[in-house]
N, C-alpha and C positions, 0 to 999 in steps of 0.2 A: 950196642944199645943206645939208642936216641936219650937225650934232655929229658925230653917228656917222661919216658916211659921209667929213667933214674926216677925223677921226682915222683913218679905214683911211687914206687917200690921203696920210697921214705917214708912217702906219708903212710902207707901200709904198714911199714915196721914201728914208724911212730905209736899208729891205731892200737896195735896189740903191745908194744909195747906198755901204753898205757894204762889198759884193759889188764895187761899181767902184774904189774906193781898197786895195781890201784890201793888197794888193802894199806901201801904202806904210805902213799901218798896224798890219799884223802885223808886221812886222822889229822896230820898236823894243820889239813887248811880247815879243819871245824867238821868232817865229816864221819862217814863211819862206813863200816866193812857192810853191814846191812844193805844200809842205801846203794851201798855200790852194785851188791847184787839184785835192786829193787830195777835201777838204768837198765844192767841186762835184761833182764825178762823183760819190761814193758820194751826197752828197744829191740827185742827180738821179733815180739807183737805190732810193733811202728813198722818194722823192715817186712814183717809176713802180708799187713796190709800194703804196704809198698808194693812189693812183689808183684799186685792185682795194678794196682792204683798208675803207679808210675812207671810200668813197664810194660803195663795194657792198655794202661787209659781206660781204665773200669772204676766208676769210685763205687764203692758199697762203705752202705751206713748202719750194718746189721753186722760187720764182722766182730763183734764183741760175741756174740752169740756162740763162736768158737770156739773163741778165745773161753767163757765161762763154759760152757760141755765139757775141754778141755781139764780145767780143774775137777769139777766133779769127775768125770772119767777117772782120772788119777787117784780124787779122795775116794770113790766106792769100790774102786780096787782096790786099796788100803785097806779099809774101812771091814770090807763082805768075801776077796777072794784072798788074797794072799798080803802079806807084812814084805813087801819086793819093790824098792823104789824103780827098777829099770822096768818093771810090769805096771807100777803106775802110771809111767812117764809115757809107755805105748799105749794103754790104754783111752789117756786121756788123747793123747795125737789119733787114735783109728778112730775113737767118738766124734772129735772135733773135724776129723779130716772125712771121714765118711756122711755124715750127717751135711757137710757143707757139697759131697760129688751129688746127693740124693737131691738137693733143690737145687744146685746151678745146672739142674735138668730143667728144672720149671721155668726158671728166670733167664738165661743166656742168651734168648731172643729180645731180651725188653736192653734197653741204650737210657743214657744219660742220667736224667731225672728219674725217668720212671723206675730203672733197673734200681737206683740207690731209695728210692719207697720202697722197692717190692722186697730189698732185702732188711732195711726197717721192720718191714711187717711181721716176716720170719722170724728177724732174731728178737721182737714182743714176744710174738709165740712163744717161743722157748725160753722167755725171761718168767712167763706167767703160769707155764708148766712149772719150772722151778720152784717158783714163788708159792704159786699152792699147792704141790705136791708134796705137804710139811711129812707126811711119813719116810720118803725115804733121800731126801733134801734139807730139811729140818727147816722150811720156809724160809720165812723172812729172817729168823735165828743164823738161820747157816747150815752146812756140813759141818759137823766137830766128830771127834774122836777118833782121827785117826793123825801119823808122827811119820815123816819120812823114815828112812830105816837106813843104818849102816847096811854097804853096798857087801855080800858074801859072795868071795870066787870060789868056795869049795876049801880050799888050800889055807886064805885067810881071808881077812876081813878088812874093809875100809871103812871107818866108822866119819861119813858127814855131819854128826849132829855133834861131834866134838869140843868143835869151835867154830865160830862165824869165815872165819879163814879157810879152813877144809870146803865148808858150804859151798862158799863165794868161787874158788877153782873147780869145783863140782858142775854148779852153773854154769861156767867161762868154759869148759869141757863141753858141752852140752850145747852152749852158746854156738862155739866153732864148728859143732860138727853140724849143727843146722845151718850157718852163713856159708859155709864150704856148699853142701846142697843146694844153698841158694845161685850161690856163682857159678858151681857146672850148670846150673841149668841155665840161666844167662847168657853162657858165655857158648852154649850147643846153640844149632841151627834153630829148635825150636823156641829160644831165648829171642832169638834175631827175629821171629818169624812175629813176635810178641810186642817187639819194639815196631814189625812193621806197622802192626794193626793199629799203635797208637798212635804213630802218625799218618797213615792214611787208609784209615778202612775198606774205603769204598777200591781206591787202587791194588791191595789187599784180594779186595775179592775178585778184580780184573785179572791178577796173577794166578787164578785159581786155588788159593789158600780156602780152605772149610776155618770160616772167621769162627761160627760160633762153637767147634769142637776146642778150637786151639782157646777162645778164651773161658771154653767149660772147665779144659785139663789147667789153665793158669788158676781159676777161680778153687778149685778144687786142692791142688798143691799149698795155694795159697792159705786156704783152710788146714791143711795137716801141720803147717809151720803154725798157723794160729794155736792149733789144738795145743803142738808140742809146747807155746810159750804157755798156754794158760795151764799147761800140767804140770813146769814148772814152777807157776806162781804160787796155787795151791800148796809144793812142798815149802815153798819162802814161807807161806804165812799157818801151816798147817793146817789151813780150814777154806771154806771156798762156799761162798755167797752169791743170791741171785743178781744181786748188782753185776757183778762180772758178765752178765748177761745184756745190761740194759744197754739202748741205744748209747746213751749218754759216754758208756764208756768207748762206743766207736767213737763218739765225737772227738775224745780224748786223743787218740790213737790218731786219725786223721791229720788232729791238728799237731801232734808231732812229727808227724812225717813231711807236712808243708811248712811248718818254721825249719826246718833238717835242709829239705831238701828233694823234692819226691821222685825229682826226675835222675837223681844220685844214689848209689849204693849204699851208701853210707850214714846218706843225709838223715835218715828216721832216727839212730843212733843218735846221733849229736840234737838232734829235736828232744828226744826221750832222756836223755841227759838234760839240759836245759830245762823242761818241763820237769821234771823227778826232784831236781833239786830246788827249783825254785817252790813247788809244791811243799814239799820238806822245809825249806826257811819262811818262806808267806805265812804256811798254818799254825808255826808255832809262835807269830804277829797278829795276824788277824784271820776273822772268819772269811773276812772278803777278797782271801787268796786268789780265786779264782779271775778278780775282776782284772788285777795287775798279769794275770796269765793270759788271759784275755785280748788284755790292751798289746801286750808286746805282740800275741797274734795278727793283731790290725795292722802294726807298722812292720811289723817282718813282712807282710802280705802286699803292701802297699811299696813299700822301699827295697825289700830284697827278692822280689819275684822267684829266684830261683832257690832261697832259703837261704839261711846261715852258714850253712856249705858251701854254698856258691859264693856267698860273698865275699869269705875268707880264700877261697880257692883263685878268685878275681884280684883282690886285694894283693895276691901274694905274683899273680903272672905281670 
């Protein structure tokens, strides 16, 4: 085993390390079990936009749009079919993930600029469906009335609403088996095939690679990871709103994956962390959280091109 390949498989065990103590190790530096499982979900939702972004070279500015189906799919299975957290959690991922194969039929032909409008446009649509469909949405109120459920195998029972702790390894459960998904697909031929497009399309199609199947099925995958994170946000917050729909929250999402690191595995994670907490301490100082999130934006963009991850990763060789 080469240097190199020691030092990922540290910083690997570091990663989940941290990720499995977190609970005990955020409280004493001012934090808490919540927040901790707040990083996961949005950093699941950084790494699903990633997925498109920094491994296709695709930006889309409408992937909130999933990400919110996503929730609702999970609360109106709650809510109208069954009291089954694992039925909501698929639900919301076939909603978010199917809804995203049905228009990267429409769009897969449009590049750069245009392609990141035309998925703008989409995910309005589906923030303004939401928004005034107050019958079975509850509008601009929300989804309410429905409570993730202790998990029943028959035999016994795991009850997640126990304590913040149960929750938290529930998500990190959940978490893993979606980032595992992410990396075999990565790390198969069809991963490779994804990396080629991003760096050279046009040679891509000289190879005879079918550029815009292979970034319909990226875009598409991409959307079921979205869906799964936004069905688990809805159980974090037991309710699920048309905001989770709006642009604004891809912009979110975006600019955590490029302070992270977008063209890094890992990078959105540590972007979503960053952003989560600092969100967390700015708003309980001022309204104008947003502008100091902002600004670190400009100079991570400006001074560490390749993101937080890279730079620590550079820093350390």
């Amino acid at each position: 085993m080469s240097a190199e390949q020691t030092r990922k498989l540290i910083a690997l065990a570091a990663i989940w390390a941290a990720l499995l103590f977190a609970p005990y190790w955020m409280i004493p530096l001012g934090g808490y079990t919540a927040l901790a499982t707040r990083v996961l979900v949005l950093g699941l939702a950084a790494m699903s936009l990633n997925f498109l972004l920094g491994f296709t070279g695709v930006l889309s500015f409408g992937h909130a749009a999933y990400f919110g189906l996503g929730a609702y799919g999970a609360g109106l299975a709650l809510k109208f079919v069954a009291l089954s957290t694992p039925l909501a959690l698929i639900a919301g991922m076939l909603l978010g993930g199917l809804c995203g194969a049905i228009l990267g039929t429409l769009i897969v032909r449009r590049r750069g600029v245009y392609f990141a409008m035309v998925t703008i446009a989409f995910g309005q649509v589906f923030y303004y469906i939401a928004f005034q469909w107050s019958s079975l949405t509850g509008g601009d109120d929300g989804l309410r009335g429905f409570s993730r459920q202790p998990l029943d195998f028959g035999i016994f029972k795991v009850d997640i609403l126990s304590s913040a702790d149960n929750f938290y390894y529930f998500v990190l459960f959940c978490f893993a088996l979606a980032v595992a998904a992410m990396a075999f697909v990565l790390r198969s031929p069809f991963g490779r095939t994804m990396i080629a497009i991003r760096e050279n399309e046009r040679r891509a199609r000289f190879l005879g690679i079918p550029v815009e199947r292979h970034i319909w099925i990226a875009f598409t995958l991409s959307c079921f990871f979205m869906g799964f994170a936004g069905a688990l946000y809805a159980l974090v917050n037991n309710f699920a709103d048309p905001r989770g729909l709006h642009y604004s929250q891809s912009g979110d999402f975006v600019m955590m994956a490029v302070m992270g690191g977008m063209r890094s595995f890992w990078g959105p994670l540590l972007g979503a962390t960053v952003f989560v907490v600092l969100q967390d301490y700015l708003s309980s100082i001022t309204v104008n959280w947003m502008s100091f999130v902002g600004l670190l934006f400009v100079l991570v963009v400006l001074f560490f091109p390749r993101g937080l991850l890279g730079f620590l990763q550079r820093s350390k060789a």
